[in-house]
C-alpha positions in Angstrom: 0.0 0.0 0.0 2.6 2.1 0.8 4.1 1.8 -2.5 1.2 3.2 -4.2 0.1 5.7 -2.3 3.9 7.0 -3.0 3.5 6.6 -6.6 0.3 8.6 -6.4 1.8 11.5 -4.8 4.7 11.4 -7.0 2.3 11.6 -10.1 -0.1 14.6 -7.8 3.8 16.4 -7.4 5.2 15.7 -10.9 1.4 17.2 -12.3 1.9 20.1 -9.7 -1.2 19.4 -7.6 -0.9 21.7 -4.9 -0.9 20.0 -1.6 -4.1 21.5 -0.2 -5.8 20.2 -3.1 -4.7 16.6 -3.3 -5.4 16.2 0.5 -9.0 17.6 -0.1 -9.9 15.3 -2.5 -8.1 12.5 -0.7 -10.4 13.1 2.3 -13.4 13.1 0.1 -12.7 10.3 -1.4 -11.9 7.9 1.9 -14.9 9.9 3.4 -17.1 8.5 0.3 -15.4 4.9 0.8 -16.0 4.7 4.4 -19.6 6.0 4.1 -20.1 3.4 1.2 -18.6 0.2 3.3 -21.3 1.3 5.9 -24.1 1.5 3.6 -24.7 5.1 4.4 -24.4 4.7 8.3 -22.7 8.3 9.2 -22.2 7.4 13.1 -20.6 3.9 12.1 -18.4 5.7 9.6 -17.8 8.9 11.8 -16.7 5.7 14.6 -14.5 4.0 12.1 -12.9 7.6 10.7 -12.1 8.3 14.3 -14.1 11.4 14.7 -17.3 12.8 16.0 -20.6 12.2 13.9 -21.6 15.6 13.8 -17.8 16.6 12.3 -18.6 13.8 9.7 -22.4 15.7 9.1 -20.7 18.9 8.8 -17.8 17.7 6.3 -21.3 15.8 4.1 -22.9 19.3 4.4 -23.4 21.0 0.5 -21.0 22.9 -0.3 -18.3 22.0 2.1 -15.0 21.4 0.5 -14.9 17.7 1.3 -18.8 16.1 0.8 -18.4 13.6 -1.3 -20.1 14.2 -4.8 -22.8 11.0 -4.5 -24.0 12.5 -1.0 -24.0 16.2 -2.3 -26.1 14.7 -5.5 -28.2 12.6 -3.2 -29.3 15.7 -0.9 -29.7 18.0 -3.8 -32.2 15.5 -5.5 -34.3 15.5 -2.2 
């Protein structure tokens, strides 16, 4: 794992990514991956993530910087 996770940076560096970018988007996406191995549960993801549930409601909120696309589309749509 560790090797590809360094071969991922090193293409995010060598594209010129800017760091605050690639680690937003890496948060969405192991936000997204989380929620998805919990079906949607926020307070067994927000356990597994290690944080509070409402700090995982917050990050899911439209608009914020790190909600996951499929949970922004989901919200929108209802």
């Amino acid at each position: 794992m560790r090797e590809k996770l360094r071969s991922l940076v090193a293409d995010l560096v060598r594209g010129g990514v800017p760091l605050e970018m690639a680690r937003r988007e890496f948060e969405r996406i192991y936000i997204e991956e989380v929620l998805a191995s919990h079906a949607g549960n926020q307070s067994a993801a927000a356990r597994e993530l290690g944080i509070h549930r409402n700090t995982l409601s917050r990050k899911l909120e439209p608009g914020a910087t790190t909600a996951p696309a499929a949970y922004r589309r989901s919200t929108i749509a209802s």
